[in-house]
C-alpha positions in Angstrom: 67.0 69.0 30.5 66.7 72.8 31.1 64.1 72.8 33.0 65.4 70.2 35.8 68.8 72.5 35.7 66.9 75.7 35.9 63.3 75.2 36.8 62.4 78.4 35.7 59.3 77.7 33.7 57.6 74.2 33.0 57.3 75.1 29.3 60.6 74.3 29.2 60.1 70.5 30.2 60.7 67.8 27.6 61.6 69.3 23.7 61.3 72.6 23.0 58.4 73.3 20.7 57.5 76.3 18.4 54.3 77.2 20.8 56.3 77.3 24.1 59.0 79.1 22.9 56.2 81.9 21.7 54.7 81.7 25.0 58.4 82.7 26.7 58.8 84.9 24.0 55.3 86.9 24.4 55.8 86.8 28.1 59.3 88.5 28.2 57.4 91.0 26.2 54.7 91.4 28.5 57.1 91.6 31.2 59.2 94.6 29.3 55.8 96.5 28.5 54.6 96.2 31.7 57.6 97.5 33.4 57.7 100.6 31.2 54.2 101.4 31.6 54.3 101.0 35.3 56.7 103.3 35.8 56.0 105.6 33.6 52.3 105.9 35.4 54.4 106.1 38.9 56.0 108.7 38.4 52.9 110.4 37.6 51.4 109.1 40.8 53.9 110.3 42.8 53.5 113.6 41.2 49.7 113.4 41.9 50.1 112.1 45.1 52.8 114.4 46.6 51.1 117.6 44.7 48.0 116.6 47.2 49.8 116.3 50.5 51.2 119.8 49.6 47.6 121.3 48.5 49.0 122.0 44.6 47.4 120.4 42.0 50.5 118.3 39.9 50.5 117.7 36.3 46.8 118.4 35.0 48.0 119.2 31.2 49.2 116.3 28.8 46.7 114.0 29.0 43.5 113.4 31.2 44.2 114.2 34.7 48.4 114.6 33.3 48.4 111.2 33.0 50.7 111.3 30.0 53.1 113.7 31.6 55.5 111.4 31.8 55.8 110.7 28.3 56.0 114.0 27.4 59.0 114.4 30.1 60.8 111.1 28.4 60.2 112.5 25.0 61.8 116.2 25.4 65.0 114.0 27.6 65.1 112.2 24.4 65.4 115.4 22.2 67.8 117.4 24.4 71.8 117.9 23.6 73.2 114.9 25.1 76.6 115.9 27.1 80.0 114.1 27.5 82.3 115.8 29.7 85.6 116.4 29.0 87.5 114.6 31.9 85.3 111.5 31.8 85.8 108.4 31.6 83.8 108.2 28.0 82.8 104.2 27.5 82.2 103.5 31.2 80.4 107.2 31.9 77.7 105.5 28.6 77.5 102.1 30.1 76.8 103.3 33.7 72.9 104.3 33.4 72.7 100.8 31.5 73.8 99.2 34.4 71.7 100.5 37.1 68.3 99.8 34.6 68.5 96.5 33.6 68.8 95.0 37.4 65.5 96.8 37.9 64.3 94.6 35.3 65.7 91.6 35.9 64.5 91.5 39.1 61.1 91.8 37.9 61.8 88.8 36.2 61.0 86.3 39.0 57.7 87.7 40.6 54.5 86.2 40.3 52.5 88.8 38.2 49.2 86.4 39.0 47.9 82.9 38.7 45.7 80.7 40.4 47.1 79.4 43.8 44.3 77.8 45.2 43.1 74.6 46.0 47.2 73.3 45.4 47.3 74.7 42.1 50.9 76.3 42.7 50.1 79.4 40.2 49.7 77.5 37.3 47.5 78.1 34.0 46.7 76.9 30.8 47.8 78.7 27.7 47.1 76.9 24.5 47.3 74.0 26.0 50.6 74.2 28.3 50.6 74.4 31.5 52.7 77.4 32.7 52.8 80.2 35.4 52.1 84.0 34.9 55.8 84.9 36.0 58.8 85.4 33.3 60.9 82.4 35.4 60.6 80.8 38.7 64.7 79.9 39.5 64.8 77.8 42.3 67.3 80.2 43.6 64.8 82.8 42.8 65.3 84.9 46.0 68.8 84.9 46.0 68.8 86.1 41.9 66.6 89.0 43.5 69.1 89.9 46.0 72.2 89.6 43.3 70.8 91.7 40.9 69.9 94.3 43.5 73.5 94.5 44.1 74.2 94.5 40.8 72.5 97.6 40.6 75.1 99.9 42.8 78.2 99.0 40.3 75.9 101.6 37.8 75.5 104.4 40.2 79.3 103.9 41.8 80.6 104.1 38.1 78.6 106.9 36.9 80.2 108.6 39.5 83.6 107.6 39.3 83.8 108.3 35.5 82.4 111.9 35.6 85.6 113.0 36.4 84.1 115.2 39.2 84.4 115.6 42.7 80.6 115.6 43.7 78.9 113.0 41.8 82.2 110.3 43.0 81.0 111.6 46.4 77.7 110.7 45.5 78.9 107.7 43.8 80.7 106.2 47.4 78.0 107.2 49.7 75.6 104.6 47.3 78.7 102.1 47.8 78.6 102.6 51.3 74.8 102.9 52.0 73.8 100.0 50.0 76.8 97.5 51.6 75.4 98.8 54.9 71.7 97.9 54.6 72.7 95.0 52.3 73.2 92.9 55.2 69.8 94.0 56.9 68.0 92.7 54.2 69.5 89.7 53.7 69.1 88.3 57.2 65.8 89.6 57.6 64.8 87.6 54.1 66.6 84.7 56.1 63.8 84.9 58.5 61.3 84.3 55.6 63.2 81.8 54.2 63.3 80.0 57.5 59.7 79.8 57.7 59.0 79.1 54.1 61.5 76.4 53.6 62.0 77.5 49.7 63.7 80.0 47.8 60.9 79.8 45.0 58.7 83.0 45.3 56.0 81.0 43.2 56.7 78.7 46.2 57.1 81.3 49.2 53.8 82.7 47.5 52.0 79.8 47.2 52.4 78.6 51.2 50.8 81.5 52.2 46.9 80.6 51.6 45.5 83.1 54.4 46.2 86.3 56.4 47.4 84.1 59.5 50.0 82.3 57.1 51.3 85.2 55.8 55.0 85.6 56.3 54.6 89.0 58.0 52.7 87.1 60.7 54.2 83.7 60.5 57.7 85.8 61.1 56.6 87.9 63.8 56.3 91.5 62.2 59.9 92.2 63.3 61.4 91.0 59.5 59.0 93.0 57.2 59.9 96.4 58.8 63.4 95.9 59.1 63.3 94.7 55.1 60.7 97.9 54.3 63.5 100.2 55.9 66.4 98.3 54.4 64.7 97.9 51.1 64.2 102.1 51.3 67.4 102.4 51.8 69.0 100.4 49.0 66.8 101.9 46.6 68.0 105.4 47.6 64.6 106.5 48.1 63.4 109.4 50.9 64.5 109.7 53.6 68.0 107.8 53.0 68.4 109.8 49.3 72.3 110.9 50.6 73.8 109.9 47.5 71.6 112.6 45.1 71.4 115.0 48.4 71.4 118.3 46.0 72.1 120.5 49.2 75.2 119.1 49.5 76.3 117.2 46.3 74.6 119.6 43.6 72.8 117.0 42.2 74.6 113.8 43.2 75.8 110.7 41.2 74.1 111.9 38.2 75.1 115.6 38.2 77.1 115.0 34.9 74.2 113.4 32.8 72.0 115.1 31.0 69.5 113.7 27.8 68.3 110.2 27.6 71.2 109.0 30.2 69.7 110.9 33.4 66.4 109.5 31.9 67.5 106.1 32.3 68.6 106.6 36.1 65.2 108.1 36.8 63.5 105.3 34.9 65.8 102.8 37.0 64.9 104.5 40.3 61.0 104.3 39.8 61.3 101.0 38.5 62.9 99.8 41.8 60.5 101.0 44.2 57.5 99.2 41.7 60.0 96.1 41.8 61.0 96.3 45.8 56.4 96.9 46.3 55.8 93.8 44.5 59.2 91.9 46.4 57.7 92.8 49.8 54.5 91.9 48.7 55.2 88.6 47.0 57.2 87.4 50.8 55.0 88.7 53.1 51.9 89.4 52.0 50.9 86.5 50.1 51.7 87.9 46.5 48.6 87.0 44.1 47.2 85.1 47.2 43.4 86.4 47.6 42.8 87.6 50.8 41.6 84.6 53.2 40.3 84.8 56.6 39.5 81.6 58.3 37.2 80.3 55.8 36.2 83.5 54.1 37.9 84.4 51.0 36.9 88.0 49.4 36.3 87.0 45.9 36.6 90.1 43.0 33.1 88.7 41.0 33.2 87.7 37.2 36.8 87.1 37.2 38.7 83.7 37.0 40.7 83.0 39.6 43.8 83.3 37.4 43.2 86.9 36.2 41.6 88.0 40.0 45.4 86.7 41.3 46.7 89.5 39.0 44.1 92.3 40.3 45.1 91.3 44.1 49.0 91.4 43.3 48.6 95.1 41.9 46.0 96.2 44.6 48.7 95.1 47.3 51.3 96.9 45.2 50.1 99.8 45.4 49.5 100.2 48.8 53.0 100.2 49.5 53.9 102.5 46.3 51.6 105.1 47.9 53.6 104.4 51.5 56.9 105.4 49.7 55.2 108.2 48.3 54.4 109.2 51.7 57.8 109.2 52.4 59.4 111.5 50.4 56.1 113.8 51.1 56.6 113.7 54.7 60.3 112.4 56.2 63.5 114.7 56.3 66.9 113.4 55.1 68.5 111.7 57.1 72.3 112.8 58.5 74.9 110.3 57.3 76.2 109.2 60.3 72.1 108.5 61.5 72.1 106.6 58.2 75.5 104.6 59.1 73.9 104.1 62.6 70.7 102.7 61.8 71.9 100.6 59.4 75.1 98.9 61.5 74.2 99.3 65.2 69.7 99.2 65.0 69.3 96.8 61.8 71.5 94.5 61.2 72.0 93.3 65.3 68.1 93.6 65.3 67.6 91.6 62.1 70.4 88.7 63.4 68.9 88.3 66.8 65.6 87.8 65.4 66.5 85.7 63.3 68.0 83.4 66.1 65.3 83.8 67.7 63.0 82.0 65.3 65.8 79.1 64.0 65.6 78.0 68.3 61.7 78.4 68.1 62.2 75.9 65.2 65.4 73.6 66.2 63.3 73.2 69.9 60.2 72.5 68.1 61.8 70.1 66.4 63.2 68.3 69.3 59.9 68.3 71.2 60.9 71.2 73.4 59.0 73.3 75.8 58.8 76.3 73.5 57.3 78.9 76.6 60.9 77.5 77.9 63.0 78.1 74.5 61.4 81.2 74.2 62.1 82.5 77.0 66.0 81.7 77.3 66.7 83.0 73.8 64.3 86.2 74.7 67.3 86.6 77.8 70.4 85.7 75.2 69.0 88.6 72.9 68.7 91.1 76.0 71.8 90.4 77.4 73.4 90.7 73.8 71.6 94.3 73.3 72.7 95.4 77.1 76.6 94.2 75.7 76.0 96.2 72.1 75.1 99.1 74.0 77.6 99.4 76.6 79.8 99.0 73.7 78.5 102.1 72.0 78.4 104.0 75.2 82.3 103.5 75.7 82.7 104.5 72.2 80.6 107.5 72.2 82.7 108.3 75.4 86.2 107.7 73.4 85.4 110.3 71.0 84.0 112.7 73.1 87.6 112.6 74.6 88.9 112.8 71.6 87.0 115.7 70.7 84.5 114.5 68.0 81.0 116.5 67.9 78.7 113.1 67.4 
């Protein structure tokens, strides 16, 4: 059956019926509308937000409060003289905004958009009679779809690049390639950590283990994971202050520089929806997802809603608080250099996010054994120092090598 293959959505369980079938249908819908809408309203609360850090006053026109500023951006995109330029690469230079929007969406796919997850409930609720859960699927390889499609998602920027058939936006282009290999590899070892604890690669079921603020994965991980996935998940998205591949003092106007009309709309669509996707990631594995906030035994119920609906209120309540941190961001950081960016990524992250890692599979293995774990602790705490002394003698006989050989950093 499909569901015992896939798993994504127990709907699908036994025959397939008229009514579920509506049900997937209306909720790929949902899903579609939702993701449009939200975007459309962040990049008017960036706007907002960004135009009060810097004492202007934003968009205050179209709309109440130039809340339909957006729109009236997509719509004049829509209407302007679409370009193709003459050296490019014609079919792949079309299909390249195409491919960097549709992972956005896809990975929106697989979070839990609400639900009622207590009392062992695992997110499920009733509609017309089936028993389903308020998320488009729920893979059991849902984690690792998340982090394929966000791969995915650099093939569209590295070929709109490539098949502008000019020298800045391919340099644009390969800076993506590079940066997003780099941090790839912080973010999947620090999503091993919650994986590790969690035992699952369902975020229904990553979501549904964390009933209170001392089970959250940010605390049940030890803090260390969440920040290195914040910065790594900044990074992939090419979002302040690691935007080198669009850096328009150096690249004009990076990746994109060719694209004009509908197409450039399409990247900046992508780009906002990946920082509302990435918010809702971080806050589906760390911070409980639709989860209400529990403390002990006290549980801050939102009054006159069921539980289901309440889940949905929480989920966007926690979303936003880290859509207003990356706001923040781009109000506040400077761009990084490239060879910072290089170095955060391969010499700070990625030995940072494997030692860590280590750190908590002994914690586990010696629990599991019946180990002293003061003792286990302790021994992998010296392993990890004495691996950090090693990386950065390393990097101080390296730094002296090129100094030698004349290099400026």
């Amino acid at each position: 059956m499909i569901s015992a293959l896939l798993s994504v959505d127990p709907l699908l369980d036994g025959k397939l019926l008229w009514t579920p079938l509506i049900i997937v249908l209306v909720k790929v819908l949902i899903v579609f509308v939702v993701g449009l809408v939200a975007t459309m309203l962040m990049v008017w609360f960036e706007r907002k937000v960004i135009a009060g850090m810097q004492n202007r006053v934003g968009p205050n026109k179209a709309g109440p409060w130039g809340i339909l500023q957006t729109l009236a951006d997509g719509i004049k995109l829509f209407f302007k003289e679409d370009l193709l330029p003459e050296r490019s690469d014609k079919f792949v230079f079309k299909l390249a905004p195409y491919l960097t929007l549709v992972p956005a969406f896809l990975a929106f796919a697989i979070i839990p958009l609400g639900g009622d997850f207590r009392d062992g409930k695992g997110g499920m609720v009733t509609m017309f009679g089936h028993q389903t859960r308020l998320q488009l699927a729920d893979p059991p390889i849902g984690v690792l779809f998340a982090l394929a499609i966000s791969s995915i998602a650099v093939y569209g920027i590295m070929l709109a690049g490539w098949s502008s058939g000019s020298k800045y936006p391919l340099l644009g282009s390969v800076r993506a390639t590079a940066q997003m290999v780099s941090y790839e590899a912080a973010l999947g070892l620090s999503l091993g950590a919650v994986l590790l604890v969690s035992g699952t690669l369902s975020t229904a079921g990553i979501v549904n283990l964390q009933t209170s603020v001392g089970r959250w994965n940010i605390v049940a991980t030890g803090f260390v994971p969440f920040f290195i996935f914040m910065i790594a998940a900044t990074a992939e998205m090419n979002r302040p202050p690691f935007d080198l591949v669009e850096a328009e003092q150096e690249l004009v106007g990076g990746f994109n520089t060719e694209y004009s009309s509908i197409r450039f709309a399409l990247f900046f669509l992508a780009e906002f929806m990946n920082t509302i996707t990435m918010s809702a990631l971080i806050v589906t594995l760390f911070f409980g997802g639709p989860q209400p906030i529990t403390i002990g035994n006290t549980t801050l119920d939102i009054p006159l809603l069921p539980n289901a609906l309440e889940g949905t209120v929480w989920l966007l309540l926690k979303v936003l608080v880290f859509l207003y941190i990356y706001v923040w961001f781009r109000a506040t950081l400077p761009r990084f250099r490239y060879d910072q960016l290089m170095d955060l990524g391969w010499k700070v992250l990625i030995p940072a996010s494997l030692g860590w890692f280590m750190l908590l599979a002994a914690q586990r293995v010696g629990r599991d054994a019946g180990w002293d774990q003061i003792v286990v602790t302790l021994v992998s705490a010296l392993v990890l120092i004495g691996g950090y002394a090693l990386l950065q003698l390393a990097q101080k006989v390296s730094r002296s090598n090129r100094e030698k050989d004349g290099a400026s950093f």
